[in-house]
C-alpha positions as CSV (number, residue, x, y, z in Angstrom):
1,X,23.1,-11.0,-6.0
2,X,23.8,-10.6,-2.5
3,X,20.8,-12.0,-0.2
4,X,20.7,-9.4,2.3
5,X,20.1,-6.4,-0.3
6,X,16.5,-6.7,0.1
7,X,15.9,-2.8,-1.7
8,X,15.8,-3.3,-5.1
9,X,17.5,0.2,-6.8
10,X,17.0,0.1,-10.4
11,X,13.2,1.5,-10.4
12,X,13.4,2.4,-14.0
13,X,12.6,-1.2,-15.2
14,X,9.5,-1.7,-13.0
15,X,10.3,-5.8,-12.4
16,X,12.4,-4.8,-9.4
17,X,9.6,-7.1,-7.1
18,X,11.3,-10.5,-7.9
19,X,12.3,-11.4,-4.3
20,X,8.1,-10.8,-3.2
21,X,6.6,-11.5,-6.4
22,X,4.5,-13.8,-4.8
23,X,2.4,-10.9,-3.3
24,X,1.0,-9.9,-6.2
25,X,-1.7,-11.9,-8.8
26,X,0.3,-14.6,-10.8
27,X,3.7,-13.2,-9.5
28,X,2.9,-9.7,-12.0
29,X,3.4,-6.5,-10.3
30,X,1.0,-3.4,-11.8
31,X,2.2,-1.9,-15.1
32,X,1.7,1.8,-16.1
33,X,2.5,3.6,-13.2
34,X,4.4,6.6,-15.2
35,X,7.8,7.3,-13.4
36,X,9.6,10.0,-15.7
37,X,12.4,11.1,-13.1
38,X,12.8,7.9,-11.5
39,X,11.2,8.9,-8.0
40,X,9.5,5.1,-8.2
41,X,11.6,2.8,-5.4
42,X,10.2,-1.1,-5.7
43,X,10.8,-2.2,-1.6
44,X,10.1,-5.8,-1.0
45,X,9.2,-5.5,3.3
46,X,11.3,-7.7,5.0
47,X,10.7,-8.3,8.8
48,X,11.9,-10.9,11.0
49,X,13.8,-13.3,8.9
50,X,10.6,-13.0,5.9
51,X,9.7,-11.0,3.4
52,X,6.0,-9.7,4.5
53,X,4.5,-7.6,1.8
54,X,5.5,-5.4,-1.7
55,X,5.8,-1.7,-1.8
56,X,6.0,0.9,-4.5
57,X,7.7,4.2,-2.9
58,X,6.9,7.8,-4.1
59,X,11.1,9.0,-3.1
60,X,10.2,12.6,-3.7
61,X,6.4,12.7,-1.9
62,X,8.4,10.5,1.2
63,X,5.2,8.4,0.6
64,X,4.1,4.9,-0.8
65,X,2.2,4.6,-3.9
66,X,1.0,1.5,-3.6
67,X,1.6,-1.4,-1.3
68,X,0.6,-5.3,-2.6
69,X,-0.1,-8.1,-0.2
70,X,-1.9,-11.0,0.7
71,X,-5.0,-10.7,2.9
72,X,-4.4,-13.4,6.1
73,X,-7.2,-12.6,7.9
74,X,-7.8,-10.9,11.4
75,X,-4.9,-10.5,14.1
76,X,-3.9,-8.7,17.1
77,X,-2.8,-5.2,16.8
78,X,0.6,-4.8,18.5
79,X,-0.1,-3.7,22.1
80,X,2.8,-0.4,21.5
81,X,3.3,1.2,18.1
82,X,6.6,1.0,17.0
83,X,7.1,2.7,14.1
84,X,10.1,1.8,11.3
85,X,12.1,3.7,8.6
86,X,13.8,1.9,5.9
87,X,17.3,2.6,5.9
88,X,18.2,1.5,1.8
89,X,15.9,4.1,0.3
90,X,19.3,6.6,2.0
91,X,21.4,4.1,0.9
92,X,21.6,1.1,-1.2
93,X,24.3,-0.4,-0.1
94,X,23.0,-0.6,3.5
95,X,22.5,-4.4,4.1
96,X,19.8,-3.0,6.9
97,X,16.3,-3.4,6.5
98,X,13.4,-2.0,8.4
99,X,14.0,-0.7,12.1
100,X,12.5,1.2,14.4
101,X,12.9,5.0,15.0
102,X,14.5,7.5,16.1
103,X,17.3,8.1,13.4
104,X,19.3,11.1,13.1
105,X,21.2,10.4,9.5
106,X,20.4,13.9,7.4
107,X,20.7,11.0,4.3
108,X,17.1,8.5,5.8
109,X,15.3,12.4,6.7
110,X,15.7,13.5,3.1
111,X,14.9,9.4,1.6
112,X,11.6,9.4,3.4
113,X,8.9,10.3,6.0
114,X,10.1,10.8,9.6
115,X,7.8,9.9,12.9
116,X,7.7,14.0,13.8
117,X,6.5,14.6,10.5
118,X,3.3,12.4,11.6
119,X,3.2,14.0,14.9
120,X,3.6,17.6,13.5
121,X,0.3,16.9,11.5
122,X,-2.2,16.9,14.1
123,X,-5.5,16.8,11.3
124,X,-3.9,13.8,9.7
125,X,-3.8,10.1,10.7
126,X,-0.9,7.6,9.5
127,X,-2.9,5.6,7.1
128,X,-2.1,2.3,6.4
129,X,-1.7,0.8,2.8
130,X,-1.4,-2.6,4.0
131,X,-3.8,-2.7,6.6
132,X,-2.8,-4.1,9.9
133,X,-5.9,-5.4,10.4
134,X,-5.9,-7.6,7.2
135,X,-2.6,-9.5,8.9
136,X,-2.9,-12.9,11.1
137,X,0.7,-13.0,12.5
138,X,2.3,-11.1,15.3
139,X,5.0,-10.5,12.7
140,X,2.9,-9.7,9.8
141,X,1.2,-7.5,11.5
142,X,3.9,-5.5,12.9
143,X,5.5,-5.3,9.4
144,X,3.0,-3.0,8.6
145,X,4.0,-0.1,10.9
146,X,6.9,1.4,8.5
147,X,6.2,5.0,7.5
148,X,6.8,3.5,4.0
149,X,3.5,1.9,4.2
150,X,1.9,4.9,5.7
151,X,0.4,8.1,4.2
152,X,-1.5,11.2,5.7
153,X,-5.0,10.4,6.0
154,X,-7.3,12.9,6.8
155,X,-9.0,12.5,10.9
156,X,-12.6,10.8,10.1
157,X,-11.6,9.6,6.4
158,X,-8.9,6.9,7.8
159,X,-11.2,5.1,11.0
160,X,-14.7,5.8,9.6
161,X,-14.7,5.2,6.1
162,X,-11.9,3.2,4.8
163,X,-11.7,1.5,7.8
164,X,-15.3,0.2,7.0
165,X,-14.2,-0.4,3.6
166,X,-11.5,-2.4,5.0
167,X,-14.1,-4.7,7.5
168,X,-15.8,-5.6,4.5
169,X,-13.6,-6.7,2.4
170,X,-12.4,-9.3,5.5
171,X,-15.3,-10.1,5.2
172,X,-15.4,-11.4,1.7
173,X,-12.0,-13.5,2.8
174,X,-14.5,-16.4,3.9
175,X,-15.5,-16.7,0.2
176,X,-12.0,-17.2,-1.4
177,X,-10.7,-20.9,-1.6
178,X,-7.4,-19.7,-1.9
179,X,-5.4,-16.4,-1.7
180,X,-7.1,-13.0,-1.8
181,X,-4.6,-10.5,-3.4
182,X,-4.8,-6.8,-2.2
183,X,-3.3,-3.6,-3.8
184,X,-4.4,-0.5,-1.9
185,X,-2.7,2.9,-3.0
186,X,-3.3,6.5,-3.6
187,X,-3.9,9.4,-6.1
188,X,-2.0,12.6,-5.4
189,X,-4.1,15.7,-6.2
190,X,-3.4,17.5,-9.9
191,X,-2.8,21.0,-9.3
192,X,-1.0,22.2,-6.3
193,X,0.8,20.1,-3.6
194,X,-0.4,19.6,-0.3
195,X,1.9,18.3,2.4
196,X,2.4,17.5,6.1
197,X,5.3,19.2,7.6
198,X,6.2,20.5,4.7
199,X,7.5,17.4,3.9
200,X,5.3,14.6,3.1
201,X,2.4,14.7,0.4
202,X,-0.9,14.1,1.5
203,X,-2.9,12.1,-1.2
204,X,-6.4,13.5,-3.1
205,X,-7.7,10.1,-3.5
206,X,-7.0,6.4,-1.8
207,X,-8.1,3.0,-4.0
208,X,-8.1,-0.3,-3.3
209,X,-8.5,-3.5,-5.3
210,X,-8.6,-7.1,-4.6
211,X,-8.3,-10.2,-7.0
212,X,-9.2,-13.7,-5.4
213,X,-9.1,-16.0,-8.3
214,X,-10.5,-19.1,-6.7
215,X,-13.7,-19.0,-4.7
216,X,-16.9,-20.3,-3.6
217,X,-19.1,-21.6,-6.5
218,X,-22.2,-21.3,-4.5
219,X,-21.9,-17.9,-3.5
220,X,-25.3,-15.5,-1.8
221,X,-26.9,-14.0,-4.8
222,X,-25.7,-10.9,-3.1
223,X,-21.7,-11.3,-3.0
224,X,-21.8,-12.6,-6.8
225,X,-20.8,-9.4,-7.7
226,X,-17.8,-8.8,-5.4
227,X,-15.5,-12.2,-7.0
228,X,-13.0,-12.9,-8.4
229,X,-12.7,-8.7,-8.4
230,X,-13.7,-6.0,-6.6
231,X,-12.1,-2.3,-6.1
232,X,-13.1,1.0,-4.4
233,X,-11.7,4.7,-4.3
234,X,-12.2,7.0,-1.3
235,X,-12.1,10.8,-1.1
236,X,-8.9,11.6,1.2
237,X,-11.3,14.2,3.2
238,X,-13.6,13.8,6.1
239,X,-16.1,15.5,4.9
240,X,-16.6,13.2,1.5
241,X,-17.9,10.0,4.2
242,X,-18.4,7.3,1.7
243,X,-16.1,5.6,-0.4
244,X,-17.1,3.7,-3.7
245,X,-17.0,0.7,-4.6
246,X,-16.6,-1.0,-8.6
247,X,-15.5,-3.2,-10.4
248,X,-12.0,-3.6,-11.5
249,X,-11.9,-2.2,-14.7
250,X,-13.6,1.2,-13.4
251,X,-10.9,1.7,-11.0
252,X,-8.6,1.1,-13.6
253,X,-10.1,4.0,-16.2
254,X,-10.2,6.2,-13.1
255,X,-6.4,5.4,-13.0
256,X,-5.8,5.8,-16.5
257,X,-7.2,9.2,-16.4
258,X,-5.5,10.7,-13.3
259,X,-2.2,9.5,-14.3
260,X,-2.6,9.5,-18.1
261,X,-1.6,6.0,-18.7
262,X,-3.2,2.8,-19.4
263,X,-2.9,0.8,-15.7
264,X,-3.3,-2.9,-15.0
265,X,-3.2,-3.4,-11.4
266,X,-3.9,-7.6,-12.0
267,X,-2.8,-9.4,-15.1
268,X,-6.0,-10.1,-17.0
269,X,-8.7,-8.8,-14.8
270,X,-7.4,-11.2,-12.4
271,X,-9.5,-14.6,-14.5
């Protein structure tokens, strides 16, 4: 295999993580996520010299389904956005990987999301998968501003609500003795597409889930029942202002029913 071909391109088989299996609970990425016309893209996110996190790319919504990582903790945000495209979803020979816009090959436009389609979309927000704020290193953090970690979030659901959501689960990081495992992804809506810019689909739902396997024995009565597991789905709409919060297995029924499939997001309930 050559080193610098950091896209994995045969999505069919679903184990296409194995350069950044480490991001995910006992080096297992999620099972189930159906994929009949092969729109499913495994990226492992390489920035700087390191592979930073694991995304699953939606080709024909120009949107991530998921993205996996580790939670670090609390950083900086970057002082400027620069935003990135990932030049092997046009082509996957491209020994490229992640760099900034602008970018006028007609073969990245059609592979994914653009920056004018965000700015053309003045009611939605980019929405992170991989949060920035759940990164601890300049480099870590900045990884998370490609558009292939990004989808349209509605203005008021992306800061007020699952930005909470997001505050509290840090939160819960001072309770894990070792790594905290994150997948946060999205539902698309069943009937009917919507889209920014024509272009891009916006998402019905976003869930997260987190699996931190070792933890504090002596935990307050009242974060028992957030370890090893905890998961929460949010309405993708400003209006809907809370999101809620289960346990694993809840998420994954609400999974199994949108998408039809049985859905492990951690191998064995993450125990």
């Amino acid at each position: 295999n050559d080193p610098h071909v950091y896209l994995l391109c045969n999505s069919k088989s679903g184990k296409n993580f194995s350069d950044c299996k480490k991001f995910f609970y006992k080096k297992t990425p999620p099972t189930g996520f159906p994929d009949p016309n092969h729109h499913l893209q495994p990226i492992c996110q390489f920035y700087n010299k390191d592979f930073r996190f694991a995304t699953l790319y939606n080709r024909a919504n120009r949107a991530p389904l998921y993205s996996a990582y580790i939670l670090r903790g609390q950083g900086q945000p970057p002082g400027r956005e620069t935003w990135y495209y990932e030049p092997q979803l046009a082509n996957s020979k491209d020994k490229q990987y992640m760099k900034p816009f602008p970018v006028d090959d007609q073969n990245v436009r059609e592979s994914q999301a653009m920056d004018e389609d965000y700015t053309a979309a003045p009611l939605h927000t980019r929405g992170h998968l991989n949060a920035a704020g759940h990164q601890n290193t300049v480099d870590d953090v900045e990884a998370t501003f490609t558009l292939t970690n990004i989808v349209p979030q509605r203005l008021g659901s992306n800061n007020v609500v699952w930005g909470g959501l997001e505050n509290e689960v840090l939160g819960r990081l001072a309770h894990c003795t070792g790594e905290m495992y994150v997948i946060t992804g999205v539902m698309p809506y069943e009937n009917g597409q919507h889209m920014i810019n024509n272009r891009v689909v916006v998402p019905e739902y976003m869930w997260s889930a987190y699996c931190c396997p070792s933890y504090n024995p002596n935990l307050p009565e009242l974060q028992r029942q957030f370890f090893p597991t905890h998961a929460a789905v949010g309405r993708n709409d400003p209006d809907s202002n809370n999101e809620i919060q289960m346990d694993l297995k809840e998420l994954e029924g609400i999974l199994r029913k949108r998408f039809n499939t049985e859905i492990t997001l951690f191998e064995g309930l993450c125990k």
